[in-house]
N, C-alpha and C positions, 0 to 999 in steps of 0.2 A: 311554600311549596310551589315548585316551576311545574307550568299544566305541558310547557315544550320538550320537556328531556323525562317522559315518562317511555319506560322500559330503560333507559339509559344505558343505550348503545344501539349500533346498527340503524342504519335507516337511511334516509337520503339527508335529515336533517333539513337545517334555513339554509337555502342558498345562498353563497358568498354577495355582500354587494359591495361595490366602489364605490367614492366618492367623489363630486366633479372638483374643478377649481375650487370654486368657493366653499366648499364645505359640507356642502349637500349632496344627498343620497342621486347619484348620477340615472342619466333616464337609462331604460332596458333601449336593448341596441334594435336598432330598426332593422324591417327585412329587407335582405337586397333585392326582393324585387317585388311588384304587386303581385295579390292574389288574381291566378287566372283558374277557371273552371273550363274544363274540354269537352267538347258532346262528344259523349261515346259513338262508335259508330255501331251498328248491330247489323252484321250482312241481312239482307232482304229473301227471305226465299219462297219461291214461289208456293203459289198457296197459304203462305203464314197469314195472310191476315182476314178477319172473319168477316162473314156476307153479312149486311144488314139484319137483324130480329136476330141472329146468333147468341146476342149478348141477354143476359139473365135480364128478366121482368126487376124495377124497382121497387120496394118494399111497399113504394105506395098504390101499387097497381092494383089489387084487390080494394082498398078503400078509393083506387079511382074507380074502381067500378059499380062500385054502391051508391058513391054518388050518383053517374050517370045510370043509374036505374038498373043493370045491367044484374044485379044480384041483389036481394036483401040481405034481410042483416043475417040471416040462419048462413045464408052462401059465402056472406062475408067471414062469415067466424070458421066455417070448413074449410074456408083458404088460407086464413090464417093458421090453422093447423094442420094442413099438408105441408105449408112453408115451413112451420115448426117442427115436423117431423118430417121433411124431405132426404134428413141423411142418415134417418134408421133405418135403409132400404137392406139391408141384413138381417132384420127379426123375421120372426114369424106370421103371417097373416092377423093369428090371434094376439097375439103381443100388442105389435102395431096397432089395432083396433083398440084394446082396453087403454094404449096409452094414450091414442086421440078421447076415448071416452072420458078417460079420468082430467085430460085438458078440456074437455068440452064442459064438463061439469065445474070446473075452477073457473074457468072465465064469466061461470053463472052463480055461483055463490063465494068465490073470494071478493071483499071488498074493494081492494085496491085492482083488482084484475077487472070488475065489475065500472069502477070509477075510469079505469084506462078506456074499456069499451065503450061508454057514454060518452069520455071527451072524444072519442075518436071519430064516432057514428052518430054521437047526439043522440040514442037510443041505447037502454039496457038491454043485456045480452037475455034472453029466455033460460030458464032451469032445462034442460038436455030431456027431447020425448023418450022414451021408451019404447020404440019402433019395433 
């Protein structure tokens, strides 16, 4: 049983190949010329390009500021979860709040969410006040 001529018919099939002088399977033909890559050009317009601090905070900017003393760990973990919830700016007040609660509470008794926050901070997250 041939696994190449399965369906048997249509297709592009094995491409033809030649053979050189000697008898062997001739090389594939070179390109006529080298590979060139072009810098696109992008016109310039005034205004396009952004002032300095424009550009989004890095992910690790909350845990750089826990280091530098700047927040604890309750500040740290609140930031973390505006970050996580920065593009449900469409719900409701109350929505939004229950789903930062319900991530507040996960990152204080999931395991593996609990183990992420100690490598990250070197401190366990608190179980969520009831403010």
């Amino acid at each position: 049983m041939a696994i190449d001529r399965i369906g048997k018919g249509g297709g592009a099939g094995v491409p033809p190949t030649t053979t050189n002088d000697a008898g062997g399977v001739a090389r594939p033909q070179e390109a006529s010329r080298p590979f060139e890559a072009q810098r696109s050009e992008r016109p310039e317009k005034a205004g396009a390009t952004l002032p300095p601090g424009a550009i989004a905070p890095t992910a690790a900017a909350p845990l750089d500021a826990l280091r530098a003393g700047k927040v604890d760990l309750r500040g740290y973990l609140d930031m973390k979860v505006e970050e996580a919830t920065s593009h449900l700016h469409g719900l409701r007040p109350a929505d939004l709040d229950q789903i930062k609660q319900t991530l507040r509470e996960q990152m204080a008794s999931d395991p593996a969410l609990v183990d992420l926050v100690k490598q990250a901070t070197g401190h366990a997250p608190e179980p969520p006040r009831n403010d």
